[in-house]
C-alpha positions in Angstrom: -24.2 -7.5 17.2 -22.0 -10.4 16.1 -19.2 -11.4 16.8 -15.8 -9.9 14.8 -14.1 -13.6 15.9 -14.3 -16.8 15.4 -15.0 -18.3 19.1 -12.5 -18.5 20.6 -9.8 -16.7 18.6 -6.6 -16.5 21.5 -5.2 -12.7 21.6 -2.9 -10.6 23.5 -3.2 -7.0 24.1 0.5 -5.4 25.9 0.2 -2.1 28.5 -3.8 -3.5 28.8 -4.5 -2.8 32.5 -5.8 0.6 31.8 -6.3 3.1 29.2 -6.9 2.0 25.2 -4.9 -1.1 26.4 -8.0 -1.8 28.6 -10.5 -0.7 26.3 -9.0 -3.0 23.5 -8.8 -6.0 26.0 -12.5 -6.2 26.7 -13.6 -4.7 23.3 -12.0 -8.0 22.1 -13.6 -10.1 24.3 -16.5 -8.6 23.5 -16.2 -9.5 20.3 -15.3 -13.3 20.8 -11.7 -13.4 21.9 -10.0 -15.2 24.9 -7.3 -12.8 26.3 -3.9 -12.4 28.0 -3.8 -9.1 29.4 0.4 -8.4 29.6 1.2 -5.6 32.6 4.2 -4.3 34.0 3.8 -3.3 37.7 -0.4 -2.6 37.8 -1.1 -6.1 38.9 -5.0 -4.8 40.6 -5.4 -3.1 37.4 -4.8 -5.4 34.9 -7.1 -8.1 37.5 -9.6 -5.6 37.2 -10.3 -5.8 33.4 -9.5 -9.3 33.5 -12.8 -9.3 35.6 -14.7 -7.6 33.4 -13.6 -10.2 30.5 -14.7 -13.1 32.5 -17.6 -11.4 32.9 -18.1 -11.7 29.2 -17.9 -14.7 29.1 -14.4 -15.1 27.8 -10.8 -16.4 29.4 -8.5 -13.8 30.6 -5.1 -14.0 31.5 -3.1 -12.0 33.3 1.0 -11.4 32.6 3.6 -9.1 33.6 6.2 -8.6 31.1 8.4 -5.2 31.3 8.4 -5.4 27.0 12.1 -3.5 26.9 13.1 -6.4 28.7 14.0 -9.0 26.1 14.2 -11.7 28.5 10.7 -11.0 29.8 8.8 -10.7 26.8 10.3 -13.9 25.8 9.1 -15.4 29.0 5.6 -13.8 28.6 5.2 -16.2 24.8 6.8 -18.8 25.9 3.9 -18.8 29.1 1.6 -18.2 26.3 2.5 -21.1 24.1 2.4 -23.1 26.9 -1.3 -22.2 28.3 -3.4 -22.3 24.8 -0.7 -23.3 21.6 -1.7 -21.0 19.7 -1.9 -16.9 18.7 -4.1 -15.7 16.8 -4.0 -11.6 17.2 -1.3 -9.6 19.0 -2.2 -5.6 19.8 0.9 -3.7 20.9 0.0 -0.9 22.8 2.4 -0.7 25.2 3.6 3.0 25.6 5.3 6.0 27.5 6.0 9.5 27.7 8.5 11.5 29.0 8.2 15.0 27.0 10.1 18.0 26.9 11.6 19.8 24.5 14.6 18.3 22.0 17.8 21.2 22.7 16.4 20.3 26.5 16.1 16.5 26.8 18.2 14.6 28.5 19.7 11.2 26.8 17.4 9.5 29.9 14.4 10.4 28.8 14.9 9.4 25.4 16.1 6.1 25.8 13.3 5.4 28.1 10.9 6.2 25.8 12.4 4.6 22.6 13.2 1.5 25.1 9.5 0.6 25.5 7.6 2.3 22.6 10.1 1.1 19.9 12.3 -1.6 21.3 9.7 -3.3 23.6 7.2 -3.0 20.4 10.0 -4.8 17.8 10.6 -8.1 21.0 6.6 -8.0 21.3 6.3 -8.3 17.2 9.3 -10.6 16.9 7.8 -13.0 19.4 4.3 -12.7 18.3 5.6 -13.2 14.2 7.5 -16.4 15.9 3.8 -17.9 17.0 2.0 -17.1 13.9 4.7 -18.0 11.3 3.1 -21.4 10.8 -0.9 -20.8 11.1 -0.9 -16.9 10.5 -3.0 -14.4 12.7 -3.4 -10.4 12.7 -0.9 -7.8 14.4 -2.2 -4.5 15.2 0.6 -2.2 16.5 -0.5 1.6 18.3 1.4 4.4 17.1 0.0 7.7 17.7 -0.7 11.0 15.4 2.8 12.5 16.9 4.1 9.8 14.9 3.0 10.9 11.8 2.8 14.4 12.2 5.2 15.7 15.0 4.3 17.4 18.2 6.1 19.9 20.1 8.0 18.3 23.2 7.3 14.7 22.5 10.6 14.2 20.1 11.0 10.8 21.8 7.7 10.0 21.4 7.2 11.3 17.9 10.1 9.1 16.8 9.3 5.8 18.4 5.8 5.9 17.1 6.8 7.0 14.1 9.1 3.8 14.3 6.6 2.0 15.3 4.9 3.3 11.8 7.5 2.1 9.4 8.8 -1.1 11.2 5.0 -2.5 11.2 5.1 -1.4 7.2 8.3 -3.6 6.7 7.3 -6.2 8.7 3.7 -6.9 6.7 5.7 -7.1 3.9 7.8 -9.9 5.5 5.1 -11.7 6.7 2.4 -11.5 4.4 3.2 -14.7 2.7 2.6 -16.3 5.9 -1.2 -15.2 6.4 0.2 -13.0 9.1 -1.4 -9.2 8.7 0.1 -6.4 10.1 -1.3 -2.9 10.6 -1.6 0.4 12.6 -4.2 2.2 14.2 -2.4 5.9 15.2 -4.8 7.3 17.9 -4.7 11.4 18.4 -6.5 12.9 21.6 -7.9 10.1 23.1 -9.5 10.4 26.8 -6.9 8.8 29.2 -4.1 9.6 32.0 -1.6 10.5 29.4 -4.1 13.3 27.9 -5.2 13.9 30.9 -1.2 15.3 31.7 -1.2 18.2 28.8 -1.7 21.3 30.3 -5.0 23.3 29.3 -3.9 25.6 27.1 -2.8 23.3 25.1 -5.7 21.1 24.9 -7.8 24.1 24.4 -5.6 24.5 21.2 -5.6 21.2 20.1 -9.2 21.2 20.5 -9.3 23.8 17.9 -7.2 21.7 15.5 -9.9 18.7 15.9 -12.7 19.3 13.4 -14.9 16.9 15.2 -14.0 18.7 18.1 -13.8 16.6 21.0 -11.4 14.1 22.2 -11.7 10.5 21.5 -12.7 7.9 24.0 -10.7 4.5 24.5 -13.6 2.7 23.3 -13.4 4.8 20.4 -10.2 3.4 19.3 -10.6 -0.2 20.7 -13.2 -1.0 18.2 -11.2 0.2 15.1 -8.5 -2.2 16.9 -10.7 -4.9 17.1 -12.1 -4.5 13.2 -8.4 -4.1 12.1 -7.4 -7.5 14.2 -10.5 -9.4 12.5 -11.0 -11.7 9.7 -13.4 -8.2 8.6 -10.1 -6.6 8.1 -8.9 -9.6 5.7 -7.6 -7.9 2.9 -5.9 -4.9 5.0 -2.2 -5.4 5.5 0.4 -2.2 6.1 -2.0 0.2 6.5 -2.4 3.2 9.2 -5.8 3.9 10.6 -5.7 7.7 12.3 -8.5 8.2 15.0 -8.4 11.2 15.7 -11.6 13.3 14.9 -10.0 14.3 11.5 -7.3 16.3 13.1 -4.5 14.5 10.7 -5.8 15.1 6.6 -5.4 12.0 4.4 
């Protein structure tokens, strides 16, 4: 298989020492791309997949960056800028839950979940437009199917991803003047811990909503990531891509 990337190419994947973050790191790699893996606290983690990068072949480097801290995430680009001059893709994966139900939520969990999904996404994409603004590159933000379709008891999370959505839309119009593409890819059931948390009756139901019926694997969504990201993906700017077995219609 060739290469998606010119060798070389310098990304940066955000929340990438485990789960699609993970899977997106090294599909990248895979595919030709040095990476900076940021973290928050899983510092083993994130030096795990960094491993498996090298092993590839490719540079890896490890940050930590809280992205709802604006001061970090700042930090985080400016470390960047300083190690290779240059960005060429930025995937913005970083994510949390905290679910329950809206007439039952406290104002805690809400802001902690629009605190990293949607503000820690907008300093991530505001510092990665910065670096690009003068030689372009490719941003690929992760939303999720709650984002565009609802889900009972994630009204935090449905509303930051589906933030996520419409900021990434806005901002390709901004910056596609500048060579800089922006898009989404909106993953449904995907096979990871925060999956792994929904109680079985309700996976047996979402199952049923699925017609491929299965859930998705992280590789699943890292290579539609890493096709979006790529000069492949040249002509796509704005757009969502849903992987989610055909659970969302068109």
């Amino acid at each position: 298989m060739s290469p998606l990337f010119p060798e070389g190419t310098k990304a940066l994947v955000t929340g990438a020492s485990r789960g699609i973050g993970a899977a997106v790191a090294v599909a990248l790699a895979g595919h030709g791309c040095d990476v900076a893996l940021n973290y928050r606290s899983k510092a083993a983690k994130a030096e795990e997949v960094a491993e498996q990068i090298r092993a590839l072949g490719r540079e890896a480097l490890p940050i930590r960056a809280d992205v709802s801290d604006e001061a970090q995430v700042a930090a985080m680009y400016k470390e960047l800028k300083s190690a290779w001059g240059r960005l060429d893709v930025a995937v913005l994966n970083s994510g949390v839950t905290a679910d329950g139900h809206l007439a039952a939520m406290s104002s805690a969990k809400w802001q902690e979940v629009i605190a990293t999904n949607l503000t820690g996404t907008f300093f991530t994409a505001r510092e990665a437009t910065k670096q690009m603004y003068a030689s372009g590159g490719a941003i690929v933000l992760i939303a999720s199917t709650s984002g565009i379709a609802g889900r009972a008891g994630q009204a935090n999370y449905a509303a930051s991803k589906g933030g996520v959505i419409s900021m990434a839309k806005t901002l390709s119009y901004e910056v596609a003047p500048r060579g800089i593409r922006v898009n989404v890819v909106a993953p449904g059931f995907i096979d990871t811990d925060m999956v792994k948390k929904v109680p079985p009756a309700q996976m047996k139901e979402a199952l049923q909503a699925i017609p491929m019926g299965r859930v998705g694997a992280a590789s699943e969504v890292a290579q539609a990531v890493a096709f979006m990201a790529s000069p492949a993906a040249s002509y796509i700017t704005g757009k969502v891509l849903t992987v989610d077995g055909g659970m969302i219609p068109n």
